[in-house]
N, C-alpha and C positions, 0 to 999 in steps of 0.2 A: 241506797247504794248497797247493793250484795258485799258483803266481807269474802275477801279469799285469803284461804290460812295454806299453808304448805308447812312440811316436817324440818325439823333441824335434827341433825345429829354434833351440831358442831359441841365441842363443851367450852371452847372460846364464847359463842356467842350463847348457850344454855345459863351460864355461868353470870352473863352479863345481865340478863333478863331477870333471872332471879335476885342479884346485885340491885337491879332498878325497879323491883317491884316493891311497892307500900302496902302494909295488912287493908287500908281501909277498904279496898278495891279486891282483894284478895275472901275466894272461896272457897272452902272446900269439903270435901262431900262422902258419905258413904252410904252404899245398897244396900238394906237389910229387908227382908221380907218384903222383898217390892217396892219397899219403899226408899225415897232418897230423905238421910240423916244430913242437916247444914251445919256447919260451922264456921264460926267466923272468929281467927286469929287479932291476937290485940299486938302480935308484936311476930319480926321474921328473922330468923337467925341461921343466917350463912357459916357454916364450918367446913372451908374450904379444905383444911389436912383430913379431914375424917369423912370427907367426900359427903356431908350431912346438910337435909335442914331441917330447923326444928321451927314448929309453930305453939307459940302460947294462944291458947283457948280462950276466946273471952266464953265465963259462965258455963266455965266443961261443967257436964254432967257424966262425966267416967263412961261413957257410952260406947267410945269410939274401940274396935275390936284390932287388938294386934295381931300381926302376921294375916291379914287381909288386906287388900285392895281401898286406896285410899285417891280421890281424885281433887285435884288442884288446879283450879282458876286462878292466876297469876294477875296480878293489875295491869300489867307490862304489856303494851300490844295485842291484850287477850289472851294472854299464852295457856296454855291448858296440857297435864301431863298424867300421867297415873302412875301409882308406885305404889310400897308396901310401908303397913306402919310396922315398923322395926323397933318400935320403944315408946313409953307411954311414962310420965313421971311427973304425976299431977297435973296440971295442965298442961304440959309440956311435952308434943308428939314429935317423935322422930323418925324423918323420913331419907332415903338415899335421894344422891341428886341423879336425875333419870337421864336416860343414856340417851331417850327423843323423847323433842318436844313439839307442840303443834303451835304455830305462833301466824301472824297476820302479815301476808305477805304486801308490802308497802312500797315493790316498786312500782311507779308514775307512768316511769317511759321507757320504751323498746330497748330491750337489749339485744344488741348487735355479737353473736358470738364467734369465734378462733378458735383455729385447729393450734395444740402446739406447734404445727412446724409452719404457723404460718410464719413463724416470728415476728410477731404484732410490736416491736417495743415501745417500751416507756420510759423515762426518767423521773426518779422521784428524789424528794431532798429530804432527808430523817434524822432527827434530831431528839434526844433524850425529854430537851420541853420546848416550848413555842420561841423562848429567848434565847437558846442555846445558843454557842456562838459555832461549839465546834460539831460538824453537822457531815453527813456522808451521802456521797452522791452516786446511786444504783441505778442500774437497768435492769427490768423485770419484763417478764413476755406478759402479753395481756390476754387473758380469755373470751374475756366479754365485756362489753362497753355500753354505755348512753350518757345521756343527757344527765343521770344521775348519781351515777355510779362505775367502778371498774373493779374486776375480779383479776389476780394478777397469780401465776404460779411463782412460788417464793422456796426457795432449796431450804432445807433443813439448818445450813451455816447461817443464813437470814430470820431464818425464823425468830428466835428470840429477840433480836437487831429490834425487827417492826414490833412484836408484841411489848416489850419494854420503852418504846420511845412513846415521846408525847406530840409529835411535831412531823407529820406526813406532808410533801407536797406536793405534786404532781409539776414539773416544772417541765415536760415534754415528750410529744406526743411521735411517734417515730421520730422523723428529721427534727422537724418543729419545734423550735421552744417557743413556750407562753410567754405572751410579754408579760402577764402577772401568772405567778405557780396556781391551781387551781389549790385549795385548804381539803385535806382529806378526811374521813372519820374510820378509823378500822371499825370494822362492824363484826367480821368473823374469819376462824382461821380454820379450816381443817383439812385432814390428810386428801391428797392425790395423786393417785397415779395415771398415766398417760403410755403414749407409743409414740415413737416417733422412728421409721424406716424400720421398721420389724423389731427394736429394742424395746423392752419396758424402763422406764422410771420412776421412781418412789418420789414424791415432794408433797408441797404444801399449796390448796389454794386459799388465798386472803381476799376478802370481800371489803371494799371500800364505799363508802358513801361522801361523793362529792357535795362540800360545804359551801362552798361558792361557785360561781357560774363558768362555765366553759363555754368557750364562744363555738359555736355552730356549724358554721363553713371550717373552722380547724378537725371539727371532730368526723365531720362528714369525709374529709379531704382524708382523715388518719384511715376511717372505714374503708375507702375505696383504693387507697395506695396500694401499689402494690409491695 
């Protein structure tokens, strides 16, 4: 089966990848005289305030050249990025966290996409964690849909709301509510703008990964409503 990878620029989801990536699986590499230098890290160190990550070397041999081009195999998905070594401190390399990444594109099934002015809506139920009691009930317009997933434009005032909660659920589909809420996964968040009747606006789109099953004739019925 062919891999297909596509670019992320999100740093919601950049952020997440390098979060879920372990050294064992983790590569990475530099050009010199035509040839490609390996390395392989024994440990990955995320410094989120200083926009960093650092790799400890297993067996550096002080080789590795700063202020050049440093390339990164991530475990995560494949993800793979390029960036500059910024600091060198015995085994320990410092790199920025990159603005894009190339990572393995995993969705299954078609997605069905929206104009904003179709106004696609959704109901969702969000909640700080899975037991919360006390929980808040939104409508978001949808972009695009399937079987495994929903992309949903979210305003600026929500944004943090979804980034900070533990507890996404999808409880209906236009009209429709689910007799069970579909379980959500936030997967990525980043900036969008759009037009709607000759105006522009600034917001957010969020990418979801449906956890549980959505039944089929609801979701076809939401596609084709008008």
């Amino acid at each position: 089966m062919k891999l297909v990878f596509r670019n992320s620029d999100s740093l919601y989801e950049i952020v997440n990848i390098i979060k879920f990536s372990t050294p064992a699986k983790t590569l990475l590499w530099q050009n010199k005289n035509g040839k490609r230098t390996l390395y392989q890290p024994g440990q990955i160190i995320f410094d989120e305030a200083l926009h960093l990550i650092q790799f400890q070397i297993k067996n550096y041999d002080f080789s590795i050249l700063v202020d050049e081009t440093i390339y990164i195999k991530l475990s995560y998905n494949e993800s793979v990025f390029k960036g500059q070594v910024i600091n060198v401190d015995h085994s320990m390399i410092s790199v920025y966290i990159p603005e894009e990444i190339k990572t393995l594109e995993l969705r299954q099934n078609k997605r069905i996409s929206f104009m904003p002015k179709d106004e696609k809506k959704v109901h969702l139920e969000i909640a700080q964690e899975i037991t919360s009691e006390r929980v808040h009930h939104l409508a978001f317009t949808a972009l695009d849909i399937s079987a495994g997933g929903i992309s949903l434009i979210v305003s600026d005032n929500n944004k943090q709301l979804l980034e900070n909660s533990g507890k996404h659920l999808l409880t209906a589909l236009g009209r429709h509510v689910l007799d069970t809420p579909v379980i959500m996964d936030l997967r990525y968040g980043q900036a969008f703008r759009y037009r709607i009747r000759g105006k522009t606006f600034m917001s957010n789109r969020f990418g979801f990964k449906f956890l549980s099953d959505i039944n089929q004739s609801i979701l076809d019925h939401f596609v084709h409503s008008g």
